[in-house]
N, CA, C and O atoms as CSV, one atom per row, in Angstrom:
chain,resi,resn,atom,element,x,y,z
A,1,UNK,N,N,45.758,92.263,4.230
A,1,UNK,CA,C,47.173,91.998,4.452
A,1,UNK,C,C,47.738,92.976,5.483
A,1,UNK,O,O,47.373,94.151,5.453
A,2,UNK,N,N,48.515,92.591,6.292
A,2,UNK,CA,C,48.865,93.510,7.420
A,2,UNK,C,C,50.302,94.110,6.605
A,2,UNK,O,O,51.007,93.520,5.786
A,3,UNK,N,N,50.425,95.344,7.096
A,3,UNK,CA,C,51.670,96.285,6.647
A,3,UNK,C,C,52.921,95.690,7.142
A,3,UNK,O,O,53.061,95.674,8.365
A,4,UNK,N,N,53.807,95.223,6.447
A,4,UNK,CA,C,55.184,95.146,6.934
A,4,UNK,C,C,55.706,96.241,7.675
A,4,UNK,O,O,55.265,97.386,7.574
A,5,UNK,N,N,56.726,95.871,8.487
A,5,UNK,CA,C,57.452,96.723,9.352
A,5,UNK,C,C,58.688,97.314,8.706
A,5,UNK,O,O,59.359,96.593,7.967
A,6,UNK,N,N,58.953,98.260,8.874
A,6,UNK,CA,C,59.946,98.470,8.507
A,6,UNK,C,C,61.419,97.411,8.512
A,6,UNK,O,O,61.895,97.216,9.631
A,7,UNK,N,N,61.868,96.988,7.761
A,7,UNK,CA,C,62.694,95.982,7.771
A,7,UNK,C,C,63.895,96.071,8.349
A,7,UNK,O,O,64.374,94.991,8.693
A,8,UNK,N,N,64.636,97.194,8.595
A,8,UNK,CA,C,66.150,97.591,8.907
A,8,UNK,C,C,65.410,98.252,10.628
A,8,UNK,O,O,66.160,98.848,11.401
A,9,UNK,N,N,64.298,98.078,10.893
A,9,UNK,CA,C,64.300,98.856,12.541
A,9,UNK,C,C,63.454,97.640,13.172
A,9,UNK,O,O,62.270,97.307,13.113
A,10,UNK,N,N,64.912,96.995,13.972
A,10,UNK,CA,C,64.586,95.584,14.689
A,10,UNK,C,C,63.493,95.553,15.648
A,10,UNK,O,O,62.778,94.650,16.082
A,11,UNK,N,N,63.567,96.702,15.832
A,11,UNK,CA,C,62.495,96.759,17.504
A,11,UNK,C,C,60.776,96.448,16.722
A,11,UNK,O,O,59.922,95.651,17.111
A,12,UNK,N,N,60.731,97.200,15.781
A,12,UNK,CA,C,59.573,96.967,14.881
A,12,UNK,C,C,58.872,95.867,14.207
A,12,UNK,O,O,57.712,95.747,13.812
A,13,UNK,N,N,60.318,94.784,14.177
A,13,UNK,CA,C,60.161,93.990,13.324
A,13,UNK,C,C,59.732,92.808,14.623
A,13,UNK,O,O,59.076,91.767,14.634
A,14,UNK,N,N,60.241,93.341,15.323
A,14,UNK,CA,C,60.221,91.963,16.477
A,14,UNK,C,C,58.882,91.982,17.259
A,14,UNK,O,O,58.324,91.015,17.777
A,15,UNK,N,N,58.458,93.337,17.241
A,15,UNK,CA,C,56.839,93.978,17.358
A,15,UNK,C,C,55.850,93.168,16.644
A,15,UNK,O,O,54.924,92.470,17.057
A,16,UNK,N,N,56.316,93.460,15.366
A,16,UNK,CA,C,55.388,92.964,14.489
A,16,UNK,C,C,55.162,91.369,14.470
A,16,UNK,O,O,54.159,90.700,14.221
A,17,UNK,N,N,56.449,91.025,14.819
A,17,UNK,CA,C,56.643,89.871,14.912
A,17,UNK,C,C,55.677,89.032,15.960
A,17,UNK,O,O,54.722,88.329,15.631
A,18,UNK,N,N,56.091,89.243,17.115
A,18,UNK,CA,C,55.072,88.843,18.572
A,18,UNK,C,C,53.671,89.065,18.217
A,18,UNK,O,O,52.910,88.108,18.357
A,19,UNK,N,N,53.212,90.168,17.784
A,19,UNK,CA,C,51.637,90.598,17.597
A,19,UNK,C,C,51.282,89.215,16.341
A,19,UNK,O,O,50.396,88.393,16.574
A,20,UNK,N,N,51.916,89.178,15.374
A,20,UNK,CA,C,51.603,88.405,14.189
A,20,UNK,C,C,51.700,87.060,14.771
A,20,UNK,O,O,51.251,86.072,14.190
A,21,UNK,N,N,52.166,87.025,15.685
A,21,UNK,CA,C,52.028,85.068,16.157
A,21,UNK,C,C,51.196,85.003,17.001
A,21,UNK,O,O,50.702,83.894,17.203
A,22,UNK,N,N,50.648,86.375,17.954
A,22,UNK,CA,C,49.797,86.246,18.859
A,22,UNK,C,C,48.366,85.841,17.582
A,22,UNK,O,O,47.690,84.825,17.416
A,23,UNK,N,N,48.384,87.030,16.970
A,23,UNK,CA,C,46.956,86.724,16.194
A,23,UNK,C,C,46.700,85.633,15.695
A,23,UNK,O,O,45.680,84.943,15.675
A,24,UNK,N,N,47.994,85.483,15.168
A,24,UNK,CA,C,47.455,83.507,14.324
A,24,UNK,C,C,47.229,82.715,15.223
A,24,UNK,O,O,46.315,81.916,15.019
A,25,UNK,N,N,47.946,82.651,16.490
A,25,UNK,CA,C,47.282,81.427,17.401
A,25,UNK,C,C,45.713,81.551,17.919
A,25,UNK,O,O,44.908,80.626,18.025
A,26,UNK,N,N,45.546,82.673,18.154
A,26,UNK,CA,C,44.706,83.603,18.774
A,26,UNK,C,C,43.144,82.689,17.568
A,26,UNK,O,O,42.461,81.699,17.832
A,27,UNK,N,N,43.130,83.428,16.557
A,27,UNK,CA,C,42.430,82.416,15.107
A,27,UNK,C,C,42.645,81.501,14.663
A,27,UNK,O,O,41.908,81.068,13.777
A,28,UNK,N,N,43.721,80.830,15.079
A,28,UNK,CA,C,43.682,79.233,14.716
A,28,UNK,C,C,42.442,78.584,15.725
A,28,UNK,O,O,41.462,77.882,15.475
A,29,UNK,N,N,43.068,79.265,17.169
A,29,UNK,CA,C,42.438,78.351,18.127
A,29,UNK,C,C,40.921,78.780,17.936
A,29,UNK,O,O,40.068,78.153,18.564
A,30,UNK,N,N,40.634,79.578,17.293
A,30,UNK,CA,C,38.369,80.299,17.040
A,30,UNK,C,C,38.401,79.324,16.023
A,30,UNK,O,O,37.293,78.789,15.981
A,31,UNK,N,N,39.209,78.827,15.141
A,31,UNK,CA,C,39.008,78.089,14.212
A,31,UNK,C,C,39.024,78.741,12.726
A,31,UNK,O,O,38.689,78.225,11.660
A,32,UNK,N,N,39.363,79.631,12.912
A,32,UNK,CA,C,39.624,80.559,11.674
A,32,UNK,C,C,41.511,79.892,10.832
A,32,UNK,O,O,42.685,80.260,10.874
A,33,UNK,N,N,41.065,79.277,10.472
A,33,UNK,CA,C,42.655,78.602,9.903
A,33,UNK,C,C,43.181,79.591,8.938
A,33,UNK,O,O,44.393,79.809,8.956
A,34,UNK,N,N,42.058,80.518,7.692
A,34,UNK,CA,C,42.797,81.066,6.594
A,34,UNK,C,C,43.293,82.291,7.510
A,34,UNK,O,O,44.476,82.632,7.541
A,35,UNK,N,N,42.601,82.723,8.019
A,35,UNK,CA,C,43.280,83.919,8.831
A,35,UNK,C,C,44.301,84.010,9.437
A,35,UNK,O,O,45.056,84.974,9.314
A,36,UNK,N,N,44.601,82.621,10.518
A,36,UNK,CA,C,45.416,82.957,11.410
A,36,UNK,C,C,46.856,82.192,10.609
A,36,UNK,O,O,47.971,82.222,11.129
A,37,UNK,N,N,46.635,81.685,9.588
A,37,UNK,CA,C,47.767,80.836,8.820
A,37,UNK,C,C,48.464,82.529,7.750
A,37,UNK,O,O,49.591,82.682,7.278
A,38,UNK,N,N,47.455,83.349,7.708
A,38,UNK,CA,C,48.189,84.375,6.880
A,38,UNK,C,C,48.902,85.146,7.665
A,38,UNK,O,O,49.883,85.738,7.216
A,39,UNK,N,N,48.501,85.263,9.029
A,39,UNK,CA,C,49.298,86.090,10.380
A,39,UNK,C,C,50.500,84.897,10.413
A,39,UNK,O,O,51.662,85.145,10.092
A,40,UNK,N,N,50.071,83.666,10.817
A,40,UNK,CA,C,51.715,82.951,11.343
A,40,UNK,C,C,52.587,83.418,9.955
A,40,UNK,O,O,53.683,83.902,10.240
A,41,UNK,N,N,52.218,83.338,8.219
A,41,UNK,CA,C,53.101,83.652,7.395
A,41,UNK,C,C,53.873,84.742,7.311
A,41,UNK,O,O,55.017,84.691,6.859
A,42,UNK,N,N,53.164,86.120,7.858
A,42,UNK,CA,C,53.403,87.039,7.934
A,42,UNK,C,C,54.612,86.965,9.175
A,42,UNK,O,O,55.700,87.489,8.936
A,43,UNK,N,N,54.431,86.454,10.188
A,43,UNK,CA,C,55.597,86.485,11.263
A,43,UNK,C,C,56.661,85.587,10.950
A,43,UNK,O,O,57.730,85.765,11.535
A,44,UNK,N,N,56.565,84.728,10.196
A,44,UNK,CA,C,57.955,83.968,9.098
A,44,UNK,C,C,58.462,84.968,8.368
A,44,UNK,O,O,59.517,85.457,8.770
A,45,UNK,N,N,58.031,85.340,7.514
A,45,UNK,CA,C,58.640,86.527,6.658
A,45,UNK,C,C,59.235,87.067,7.553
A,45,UNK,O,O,60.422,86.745,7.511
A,46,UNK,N,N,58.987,87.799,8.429
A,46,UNK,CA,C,60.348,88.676,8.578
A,46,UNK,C,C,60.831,88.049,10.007
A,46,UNK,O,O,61.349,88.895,10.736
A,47,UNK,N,N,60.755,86.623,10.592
A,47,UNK,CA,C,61.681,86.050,11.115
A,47,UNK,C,C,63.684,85.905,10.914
A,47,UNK,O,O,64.158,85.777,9.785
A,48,UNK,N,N,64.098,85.929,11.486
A,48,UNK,CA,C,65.438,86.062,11.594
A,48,UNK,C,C,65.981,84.238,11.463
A,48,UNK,O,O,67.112,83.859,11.159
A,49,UNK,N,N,65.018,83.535,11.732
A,49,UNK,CA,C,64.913,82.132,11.838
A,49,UNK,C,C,64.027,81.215,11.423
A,49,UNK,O,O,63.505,80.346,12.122
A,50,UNK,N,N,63.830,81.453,10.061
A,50,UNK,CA,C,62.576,80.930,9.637
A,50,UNK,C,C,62.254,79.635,9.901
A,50,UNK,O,O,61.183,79.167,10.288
A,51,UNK,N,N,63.890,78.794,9.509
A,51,UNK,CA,C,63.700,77.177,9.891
A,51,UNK,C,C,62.940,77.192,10.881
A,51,UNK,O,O,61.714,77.104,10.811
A,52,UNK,N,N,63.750,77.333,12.141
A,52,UNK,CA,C,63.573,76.763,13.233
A,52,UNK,C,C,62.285,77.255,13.539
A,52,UNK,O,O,61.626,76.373,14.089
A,53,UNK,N,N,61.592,78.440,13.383
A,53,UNK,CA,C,59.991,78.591,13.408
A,53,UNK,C,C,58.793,77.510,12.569
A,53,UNK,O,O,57.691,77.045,12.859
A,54,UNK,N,N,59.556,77.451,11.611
A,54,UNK,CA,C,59.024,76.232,11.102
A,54,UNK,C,C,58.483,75.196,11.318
A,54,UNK,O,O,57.338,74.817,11.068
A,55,UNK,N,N,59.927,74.368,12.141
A,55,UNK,CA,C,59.810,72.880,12.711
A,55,UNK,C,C,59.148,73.420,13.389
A,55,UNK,O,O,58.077,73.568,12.801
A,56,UNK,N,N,59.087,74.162,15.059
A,56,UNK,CA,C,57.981,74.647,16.556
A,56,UNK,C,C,56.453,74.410,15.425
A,56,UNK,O,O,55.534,73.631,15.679
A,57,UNK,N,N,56.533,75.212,14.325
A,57,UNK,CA,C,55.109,75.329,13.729
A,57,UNK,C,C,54.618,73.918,13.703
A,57,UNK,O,O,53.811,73.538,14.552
A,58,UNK,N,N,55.145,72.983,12.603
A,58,UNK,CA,C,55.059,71.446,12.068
A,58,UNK,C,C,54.730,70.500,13.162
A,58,UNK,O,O,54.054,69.482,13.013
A,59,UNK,N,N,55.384,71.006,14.536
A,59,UNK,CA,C,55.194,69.979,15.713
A,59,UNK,C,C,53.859,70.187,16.652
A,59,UNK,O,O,53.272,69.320,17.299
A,60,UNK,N,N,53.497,71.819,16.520
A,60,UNK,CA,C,52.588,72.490,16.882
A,60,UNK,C,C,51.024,72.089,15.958
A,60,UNK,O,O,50.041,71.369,16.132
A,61,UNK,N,N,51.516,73.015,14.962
A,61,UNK,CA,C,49.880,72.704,14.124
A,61,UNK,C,C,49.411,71.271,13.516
A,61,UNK,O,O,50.196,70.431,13.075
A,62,UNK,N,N,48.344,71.167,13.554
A,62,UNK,CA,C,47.436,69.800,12.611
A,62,UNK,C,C,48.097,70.035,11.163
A,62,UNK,O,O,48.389,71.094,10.608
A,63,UNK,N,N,48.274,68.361,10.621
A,63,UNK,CA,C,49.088,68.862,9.142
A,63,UNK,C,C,48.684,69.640,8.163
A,63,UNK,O,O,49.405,70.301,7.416
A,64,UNK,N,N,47.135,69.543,8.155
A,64,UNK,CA,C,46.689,70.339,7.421
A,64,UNK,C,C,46.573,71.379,7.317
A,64,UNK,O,O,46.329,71.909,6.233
A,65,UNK,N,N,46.732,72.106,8.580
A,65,UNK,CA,C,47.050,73.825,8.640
A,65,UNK,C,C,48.313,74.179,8.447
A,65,UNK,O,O,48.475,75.398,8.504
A,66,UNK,N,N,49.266,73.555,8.240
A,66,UNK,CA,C,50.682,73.444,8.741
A,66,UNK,C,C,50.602,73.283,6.661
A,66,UNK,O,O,51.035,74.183,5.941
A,67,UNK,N,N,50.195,72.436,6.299
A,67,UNK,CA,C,50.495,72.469,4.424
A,67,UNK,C,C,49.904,73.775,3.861
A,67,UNK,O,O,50.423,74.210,2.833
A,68,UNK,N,N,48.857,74.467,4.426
A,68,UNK,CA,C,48.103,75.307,4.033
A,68,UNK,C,C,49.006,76.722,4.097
A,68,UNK,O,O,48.946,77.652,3.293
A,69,UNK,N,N,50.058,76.592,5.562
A,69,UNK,CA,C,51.305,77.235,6.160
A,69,UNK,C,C,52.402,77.323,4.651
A,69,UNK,O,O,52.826,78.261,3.976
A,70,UNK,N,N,52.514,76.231,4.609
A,70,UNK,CA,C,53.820,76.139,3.463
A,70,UNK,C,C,53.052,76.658,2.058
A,70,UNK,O,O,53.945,77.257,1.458
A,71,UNK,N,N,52.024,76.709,1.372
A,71,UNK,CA,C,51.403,77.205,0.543
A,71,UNK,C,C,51.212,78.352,0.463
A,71,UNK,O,O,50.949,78.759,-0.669
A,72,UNK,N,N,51.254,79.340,1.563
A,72,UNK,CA,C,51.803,80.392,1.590
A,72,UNK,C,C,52.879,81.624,1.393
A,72,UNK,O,O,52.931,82.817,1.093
A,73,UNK,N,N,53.689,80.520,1.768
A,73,UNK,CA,C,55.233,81.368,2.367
A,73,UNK,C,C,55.805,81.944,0.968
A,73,UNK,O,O,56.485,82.968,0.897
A,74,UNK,N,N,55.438,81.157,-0.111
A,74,UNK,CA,C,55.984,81.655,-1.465
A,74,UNK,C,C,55.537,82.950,-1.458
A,74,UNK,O,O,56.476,83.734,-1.318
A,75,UNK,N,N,54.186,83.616,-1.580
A,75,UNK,CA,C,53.513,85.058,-1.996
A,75,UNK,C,C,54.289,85.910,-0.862
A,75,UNK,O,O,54.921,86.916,-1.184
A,76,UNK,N,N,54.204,85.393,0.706
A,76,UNK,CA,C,54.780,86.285,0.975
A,76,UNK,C,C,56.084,86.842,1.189
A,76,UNK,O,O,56.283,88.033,1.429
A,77,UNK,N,N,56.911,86.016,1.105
A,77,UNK,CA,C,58.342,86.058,0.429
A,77,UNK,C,C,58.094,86.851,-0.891
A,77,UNK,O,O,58.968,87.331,-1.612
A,78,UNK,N,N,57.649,86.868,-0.952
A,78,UNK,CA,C,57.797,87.534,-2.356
A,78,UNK,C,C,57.352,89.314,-2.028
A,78,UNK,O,O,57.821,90.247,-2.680
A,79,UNK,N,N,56.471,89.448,-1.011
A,79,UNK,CA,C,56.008,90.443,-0.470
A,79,UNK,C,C,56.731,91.048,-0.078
A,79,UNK,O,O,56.731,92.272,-0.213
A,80,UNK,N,N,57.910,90.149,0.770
A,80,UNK,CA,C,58.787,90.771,1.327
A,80,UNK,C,C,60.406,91.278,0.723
A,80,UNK,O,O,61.080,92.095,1.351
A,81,UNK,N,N,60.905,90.604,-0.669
A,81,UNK,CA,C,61.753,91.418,-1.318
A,81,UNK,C,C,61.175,92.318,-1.870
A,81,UNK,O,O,61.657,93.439,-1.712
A,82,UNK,N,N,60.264,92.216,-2.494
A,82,UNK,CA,C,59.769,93.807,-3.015
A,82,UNK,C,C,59.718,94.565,-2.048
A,82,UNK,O,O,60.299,95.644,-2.160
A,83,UNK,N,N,59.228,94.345,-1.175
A,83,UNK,CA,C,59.194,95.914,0.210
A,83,UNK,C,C,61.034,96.163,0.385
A,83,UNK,O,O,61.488,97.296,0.549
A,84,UNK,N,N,61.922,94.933,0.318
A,84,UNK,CA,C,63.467,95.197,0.533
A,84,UNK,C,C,64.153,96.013,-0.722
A,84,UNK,O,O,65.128,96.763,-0.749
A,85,UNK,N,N,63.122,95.501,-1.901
A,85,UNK,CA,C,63.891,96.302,-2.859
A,85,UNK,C,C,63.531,97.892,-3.108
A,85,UNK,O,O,64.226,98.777,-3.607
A,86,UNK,N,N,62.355,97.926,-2.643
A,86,UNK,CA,C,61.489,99.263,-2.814
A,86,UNK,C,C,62.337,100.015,-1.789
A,86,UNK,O,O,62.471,101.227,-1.953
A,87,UNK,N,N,62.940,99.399,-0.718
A,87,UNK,CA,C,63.451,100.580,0.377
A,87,UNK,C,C,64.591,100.452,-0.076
A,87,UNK,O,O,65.249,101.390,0.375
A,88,UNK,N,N,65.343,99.686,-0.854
A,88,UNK,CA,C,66.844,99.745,-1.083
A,88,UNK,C,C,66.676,101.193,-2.478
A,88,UNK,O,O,67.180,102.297,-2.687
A,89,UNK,N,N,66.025,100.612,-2.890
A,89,UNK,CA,C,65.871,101.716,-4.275
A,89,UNK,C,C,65.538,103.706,-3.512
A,89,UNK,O,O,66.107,104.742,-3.857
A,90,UNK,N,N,64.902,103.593,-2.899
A,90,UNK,CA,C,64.748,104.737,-1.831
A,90,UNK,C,C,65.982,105.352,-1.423
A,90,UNK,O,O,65.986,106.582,-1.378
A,91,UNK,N,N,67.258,104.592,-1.051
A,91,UNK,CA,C,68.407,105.041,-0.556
A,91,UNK,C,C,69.072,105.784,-1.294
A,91,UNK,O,O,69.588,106.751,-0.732
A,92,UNK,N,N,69.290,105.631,-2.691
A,92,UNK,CA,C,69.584,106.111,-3.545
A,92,UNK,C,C,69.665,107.358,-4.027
A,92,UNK,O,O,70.095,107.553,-5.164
């Protein structure tokens, strides 16, 4: 699993962001689908626009990588309030 970015430092997130879509296309196209479908999830999570990354994805990928996409997004959503709550609890 790749490390989240710090969530509140945009420059990081948008880092992480670009690198995490480079890699998934990067392994979709070797043919590595579980890999590069856990990188595109990872660059949803901390999208600012998840929809609209979405649909580009749905119109982009074969359906079946694209369902394998949505079968995802639950764990890491979930990855990602705990890292929000773990740093909110930190402030404290």
């Amino acid at each position: 699993m790749a490390k989240l970015p710090d969530l509140k430092d945009a420059e990081a997130v948008q880092k992480f962001f670009l690198e995490e879509i480079q890699l998934g296309e990067e392994l979709l196209a070797q043919g590595d689908y579980e890999k590069g479908v856990d990188h595109l999830t990872n660059a949803i999570a901390v999208c600012g626009q998840p929809q609209q990354l979405l649909q580009v994805l749905q119109q982009t990928l074969p359906p079946p990588v694209f369902q394998m996409l949505l079968t995802k997004l639950p764990s890491i959503s979930q990855r990602i309030v705990s890292a929000q709550s773990l740093s909110e609890d930190d402030i404290e």
